[in-house]
C-alpha positions as a Python dict, from the first residue, in 0.01 Angstrom:
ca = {
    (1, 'X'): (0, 0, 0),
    (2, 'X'): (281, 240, 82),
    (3, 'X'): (497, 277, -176),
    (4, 'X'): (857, 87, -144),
    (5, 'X'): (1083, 316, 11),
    (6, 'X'): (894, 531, 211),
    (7, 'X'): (903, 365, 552),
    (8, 'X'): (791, 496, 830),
    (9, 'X'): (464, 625, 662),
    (10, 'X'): (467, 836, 983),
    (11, 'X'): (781, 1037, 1141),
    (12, 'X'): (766, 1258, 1434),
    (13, 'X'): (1035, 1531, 1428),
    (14, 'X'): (1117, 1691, 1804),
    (15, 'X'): (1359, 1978, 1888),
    (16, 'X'): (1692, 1836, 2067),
    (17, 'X'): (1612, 2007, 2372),
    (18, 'X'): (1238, 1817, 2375),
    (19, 'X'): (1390, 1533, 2636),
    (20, 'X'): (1265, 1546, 3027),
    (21, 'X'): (1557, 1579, 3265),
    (22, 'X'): (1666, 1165, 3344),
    (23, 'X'): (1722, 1030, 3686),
    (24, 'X'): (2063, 840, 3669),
    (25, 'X'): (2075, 524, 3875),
    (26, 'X'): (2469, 523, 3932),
    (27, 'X'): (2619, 773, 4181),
    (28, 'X'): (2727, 1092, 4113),
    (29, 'X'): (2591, 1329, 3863),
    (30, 'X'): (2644, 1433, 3556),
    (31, 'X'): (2538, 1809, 3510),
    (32, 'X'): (2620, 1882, 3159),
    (33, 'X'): (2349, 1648, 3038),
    (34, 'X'): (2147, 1855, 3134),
    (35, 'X'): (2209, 2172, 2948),
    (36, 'X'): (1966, 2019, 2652),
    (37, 'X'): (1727, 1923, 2847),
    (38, 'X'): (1431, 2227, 2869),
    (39, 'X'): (1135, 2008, 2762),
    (40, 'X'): (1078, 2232, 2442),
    (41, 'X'): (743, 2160, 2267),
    (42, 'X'): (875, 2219, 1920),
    (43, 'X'): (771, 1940, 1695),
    (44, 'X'): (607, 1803, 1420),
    (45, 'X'): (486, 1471, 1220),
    (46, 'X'): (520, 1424, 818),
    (47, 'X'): (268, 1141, 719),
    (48, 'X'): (284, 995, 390),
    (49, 'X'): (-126, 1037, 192),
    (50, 'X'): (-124, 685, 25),
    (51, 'X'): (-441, 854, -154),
    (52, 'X'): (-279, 1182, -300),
    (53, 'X'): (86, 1006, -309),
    (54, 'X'): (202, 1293, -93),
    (55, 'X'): (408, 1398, 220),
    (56, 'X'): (192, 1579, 462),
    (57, 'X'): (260, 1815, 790),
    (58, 'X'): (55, 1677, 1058),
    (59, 'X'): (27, 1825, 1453),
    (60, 'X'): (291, 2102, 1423),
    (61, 'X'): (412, 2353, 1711),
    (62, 'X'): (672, 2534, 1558),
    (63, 'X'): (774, 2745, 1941),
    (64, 'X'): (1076, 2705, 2118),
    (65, 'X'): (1112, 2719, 2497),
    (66, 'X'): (1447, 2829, 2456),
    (67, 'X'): (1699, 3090, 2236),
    (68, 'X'): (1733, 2941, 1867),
    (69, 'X'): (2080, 3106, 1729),
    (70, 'X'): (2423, 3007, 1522),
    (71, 'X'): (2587, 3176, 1838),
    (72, 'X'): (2372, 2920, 2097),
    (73, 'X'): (2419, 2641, 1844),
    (74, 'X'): (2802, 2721, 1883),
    (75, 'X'): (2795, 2653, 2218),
    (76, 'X'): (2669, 2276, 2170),
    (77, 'X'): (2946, 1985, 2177),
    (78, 'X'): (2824, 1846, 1883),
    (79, 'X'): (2886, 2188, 1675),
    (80, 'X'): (3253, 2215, 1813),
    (81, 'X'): (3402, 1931, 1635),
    (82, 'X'): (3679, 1953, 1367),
    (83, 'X'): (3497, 1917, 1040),
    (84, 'X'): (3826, 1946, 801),
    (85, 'X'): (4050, 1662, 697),
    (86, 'X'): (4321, 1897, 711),
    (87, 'X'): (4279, 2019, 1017),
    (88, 'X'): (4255, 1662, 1194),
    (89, 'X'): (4558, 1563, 1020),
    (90, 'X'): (4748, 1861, 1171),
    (91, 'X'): (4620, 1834, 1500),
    (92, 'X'): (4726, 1443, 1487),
    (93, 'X'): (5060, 1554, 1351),
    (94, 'X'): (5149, 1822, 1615),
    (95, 'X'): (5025, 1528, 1899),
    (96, 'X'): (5244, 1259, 1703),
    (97, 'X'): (5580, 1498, 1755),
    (98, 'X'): (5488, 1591, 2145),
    (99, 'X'): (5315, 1948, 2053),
    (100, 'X'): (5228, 2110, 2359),
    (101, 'X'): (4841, 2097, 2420),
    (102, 'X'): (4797, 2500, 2456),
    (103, 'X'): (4965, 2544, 2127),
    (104, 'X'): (4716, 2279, 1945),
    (105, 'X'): (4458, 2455, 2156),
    (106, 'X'): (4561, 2796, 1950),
    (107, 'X'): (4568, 2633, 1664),
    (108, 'X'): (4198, 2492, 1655),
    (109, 'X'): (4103, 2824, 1752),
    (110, 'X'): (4245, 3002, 1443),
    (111, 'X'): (4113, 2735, 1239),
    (112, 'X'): (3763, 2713, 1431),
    (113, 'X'): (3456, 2678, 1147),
    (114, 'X'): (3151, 2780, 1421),
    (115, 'X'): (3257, 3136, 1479),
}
């Protein structure tokens, strides 16, 4: 009935900071989870029409609980990794002949993409 290749014939998109704070059963804690972790209602479901053979927006709220920027996204682990070949090589170069860490620091700094 759906056609091959579209499967889920449903998918719910959320905002990454949609997750409810976790309780951790180990000790300790681990407070930078946490940073994501505003219960934003952003989100919205595509459904595939089998009848009209089209994608459809279903149930959207399109707010954010929280600032939306390139300067907040910059502050997110996952937008502070090296994205260059070139770079990477570098950085494993300067580690492979004892570089000191503050000057490889510098180094991805000048060479940062996400400022």
């Amino acid at each position: 009935l759906v056609p091959e290749g579209v499967e889920p014939y449903q998918r719910t998109y959320i905002c990454t900071h949609e997750w409810k704070q976790r309780k951790f059963c180990g000790e300790g804690s681990r407070p930078r989870q946490y940073i994501r972790l505003t219960d934003c209602p952003f989100r919205f479901a595509v459904q595939w029409n089998v009848s009209k053979n089209i994608l459809q927006l279903k149930r959207g709220n399109f707010a954010h609980n929280h600032p939306v920027s390139s300067r907040a996204f910059a502050t997110y682990p996952l937008s502070r990794g090296i994205d260059s070949d070139i770079v990477t090589v570098r950085v494993e170069g300067m580690l492979a002949v004892g570089a000191e860490r503050s000057r490889i620091y510098d180094y991805l700094l000048e060479h940062d993409q996400n400022r």
